[in-house]
C-alpha positions, 0 to 999 in steps of 0.5 A, spaced: 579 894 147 577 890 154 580 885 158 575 880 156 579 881 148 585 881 150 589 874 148 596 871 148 601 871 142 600 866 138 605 860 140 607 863 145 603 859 149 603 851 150 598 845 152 600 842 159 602 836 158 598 830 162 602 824 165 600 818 168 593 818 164 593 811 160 598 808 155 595 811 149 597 819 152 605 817 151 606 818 158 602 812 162 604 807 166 611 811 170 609 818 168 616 820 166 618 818 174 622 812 172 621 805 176 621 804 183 624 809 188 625 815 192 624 821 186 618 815 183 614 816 189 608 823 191 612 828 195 618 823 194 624 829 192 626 832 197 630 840 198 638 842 198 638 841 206 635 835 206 641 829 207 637 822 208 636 823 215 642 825 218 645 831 221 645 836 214 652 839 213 649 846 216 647 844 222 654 841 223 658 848 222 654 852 226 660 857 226 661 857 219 655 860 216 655 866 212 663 864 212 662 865 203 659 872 204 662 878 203 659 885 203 657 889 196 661 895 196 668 892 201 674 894 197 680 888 196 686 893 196 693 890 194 698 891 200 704 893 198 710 894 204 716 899 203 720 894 203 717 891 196 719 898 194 725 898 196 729 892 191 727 895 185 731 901 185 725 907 182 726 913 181 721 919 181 713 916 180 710 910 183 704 908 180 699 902 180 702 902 173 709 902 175 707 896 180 704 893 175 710 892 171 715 890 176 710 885 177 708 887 184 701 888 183 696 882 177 693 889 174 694 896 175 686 897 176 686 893 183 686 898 189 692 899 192 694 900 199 702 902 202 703 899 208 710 901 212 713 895 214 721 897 212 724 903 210 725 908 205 731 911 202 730 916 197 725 921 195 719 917 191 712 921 188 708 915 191 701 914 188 696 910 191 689 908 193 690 908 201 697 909 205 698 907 212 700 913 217 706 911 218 708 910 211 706 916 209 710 919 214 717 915 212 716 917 205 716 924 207 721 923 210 725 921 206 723 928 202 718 924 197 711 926 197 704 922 196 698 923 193 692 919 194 688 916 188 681 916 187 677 908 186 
């Protein structure tokens, strides 16, 4: 086999259309352009940018650019004070799960982080993604321990 044999698949490819060439082709007169107007005429559509010749929107927020943008490994933590903690009366282990369940946290999947704005008052097993320093200091001084989950 040499190039020159080479060819399409069959109904794979398709002629090009040929507007404008006359009534009897089925696209004469505005060759599929409708009548008058800016999108009838040669170079007529203009980009996204373009806002018919005022200031475009993003040159009037310069300082709001890449606002959208968001790095592809940042990990959104759930935060999670001891003082949430404290209300719901746990004993022994405290998991993504168990937060999930009290409706602290949507889904036990999301990563979770243990700040510690309040304080605690008995030993807690306290599984998280994340803790603070500080948090994990009270926790184990009220005599629980904590262990740091994987992502």
């Amino acid at each position: 086999m040499k190039l020159h044999d080479l060819k399409p698949v069959k109904g794979s490819t398709h002629r090009h259309k040929r507007v404008g060439r006359g009534l009897g082709s089925g696209r004469g007169t505005y060759a599929g352009r409708g009548r008058k107007g800016q999108h009838a005429r040669q170079g007529g559509v203009k980009g996204p940018y373009f806002e018919g010749g005022n200031l475009p929107l993003v040159r009037k927020l310069p300082f709001a650019r890449g606002v959208g943008f968001t790095p592809r490994g940042k990990v959104f933590y759930r935060a999670i004070n001891l003082a949430d903690l404290a209300p719901l009366k746990l004993e022994g282990e405290v998991t993504p799960e168990v937060l999930a369940h009290h409706g602290l946290i949507k889904s036990a999947a999301d990563p979770v982080v243990i700040l510690a704005h309040g304080d605690i008052d008995r030993a807690l097993t306290v599984k998280a993604h994340r803790f603070s320093a500080s948090a994990k200091s009270k926790i184990e001084a009220a005599g629980g321990s904590v262990e740091i989950l994987p992502l």
